[in-house]
N, C-alpha and C positions, 0 to 999 in steps of 0.2 A: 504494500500500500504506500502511493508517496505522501508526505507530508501533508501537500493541500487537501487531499481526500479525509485523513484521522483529523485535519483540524476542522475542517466541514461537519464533521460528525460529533468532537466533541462541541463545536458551538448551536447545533442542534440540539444534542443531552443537554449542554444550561438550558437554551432555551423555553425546553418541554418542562424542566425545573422550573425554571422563574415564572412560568404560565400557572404549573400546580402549585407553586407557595403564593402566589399572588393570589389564587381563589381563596386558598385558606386562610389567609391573613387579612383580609379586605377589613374585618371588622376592629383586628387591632391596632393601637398604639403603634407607633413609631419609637424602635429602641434600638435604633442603629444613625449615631449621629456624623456630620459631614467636617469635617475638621481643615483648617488649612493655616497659614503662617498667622493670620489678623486671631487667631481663636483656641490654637493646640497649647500653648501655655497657662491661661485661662482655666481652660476646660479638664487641664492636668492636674490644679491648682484648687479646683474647686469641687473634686471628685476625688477618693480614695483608691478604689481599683477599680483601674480604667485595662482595658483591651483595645489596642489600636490596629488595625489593617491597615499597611502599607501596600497600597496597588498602582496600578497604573492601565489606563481605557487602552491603550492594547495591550496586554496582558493575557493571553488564554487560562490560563492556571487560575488568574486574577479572578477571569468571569467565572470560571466553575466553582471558585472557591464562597465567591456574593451570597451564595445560597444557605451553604454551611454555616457561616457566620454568623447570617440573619436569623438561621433556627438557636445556633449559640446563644445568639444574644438574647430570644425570647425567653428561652431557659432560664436565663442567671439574671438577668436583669429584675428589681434595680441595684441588686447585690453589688451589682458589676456593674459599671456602665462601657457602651461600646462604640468604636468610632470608625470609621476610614479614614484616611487621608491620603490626596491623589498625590505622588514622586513628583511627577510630571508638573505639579501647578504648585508645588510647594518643596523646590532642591532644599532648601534652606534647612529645613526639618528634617527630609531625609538625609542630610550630610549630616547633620549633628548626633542621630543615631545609627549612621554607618551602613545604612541602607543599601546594600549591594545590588541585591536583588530580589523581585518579590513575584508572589506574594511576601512578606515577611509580616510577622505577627507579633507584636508587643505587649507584655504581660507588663504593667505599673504598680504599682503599689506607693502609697503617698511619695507620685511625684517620679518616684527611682522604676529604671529598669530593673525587673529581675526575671523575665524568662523572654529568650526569642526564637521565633521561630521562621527557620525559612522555608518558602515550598508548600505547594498545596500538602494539606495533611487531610485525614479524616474526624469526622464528629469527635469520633474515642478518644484520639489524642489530643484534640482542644479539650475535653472534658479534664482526663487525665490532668493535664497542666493545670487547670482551671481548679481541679480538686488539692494538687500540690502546691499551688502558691496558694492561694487562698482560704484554702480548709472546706471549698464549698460540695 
């Protein structure tokens, strides 16, 4: 299979994802917040354990991973509060936490980095983390 045909395919599987969690979520809240240079210090600041998405709008990994997140987030929240923040629209951020490449995933705790994660993962292993840094 060459590359453009699995990418094809995996942006179909988001797709057909984001169609099904969007019916099932229509009625809730919004607990995935949009973060960028004017707001991530703030919102760091003003929250105890925060989870950050570092992505970026092309990103393949990125988009499969929107989904996961957003079920994450329903879960733990407002235990947790959770954000993205786009590479792309805010270097500034990601140089300062060493963003190489992403997706990448930031556990906070008042303020400090203490877990990161690069690479799409699955539900279990945000869970996992989520249950070790934070007891939840």
């Amino acid at each position: 299979m060459e590359d453009s045909e699995i990418e094809k395919i995996l942006i179909k599987k988001y797709l057909d994802t984001v169609k099904r969690i969007s019916k099932e979520e229509k009625s809730e809240d919004k607990v995935v917040y949009y973060l960028d240079s004017t707001n991530f210090d703030k919102f760091l600041n003003e929250n105890t354990n925060v989870i950050v998405d570092f992505f970026a709008d092309w990103c393949g990994p990125c988009k499969m991973m929107a989904p996961i997140f957003e079920q994450i987030a329903r879960e733990y929240s407002p235990s947790i509060m959770f954000a993205k923040l786009n590479v792309d629209k805010s270097p500034d951020i990601a140089e300062r936490f060493f963003i190489m490449g992403v997706p990448t995933i930031i556990y906070f705790k008042s303020g400090k980095v203490v877990e990161k994660i690069v690479g799409a993962v699955s539900k279990n292993i945000l869970r996992q983390k989520i249950k070790e840094v934070y007891g939840l």
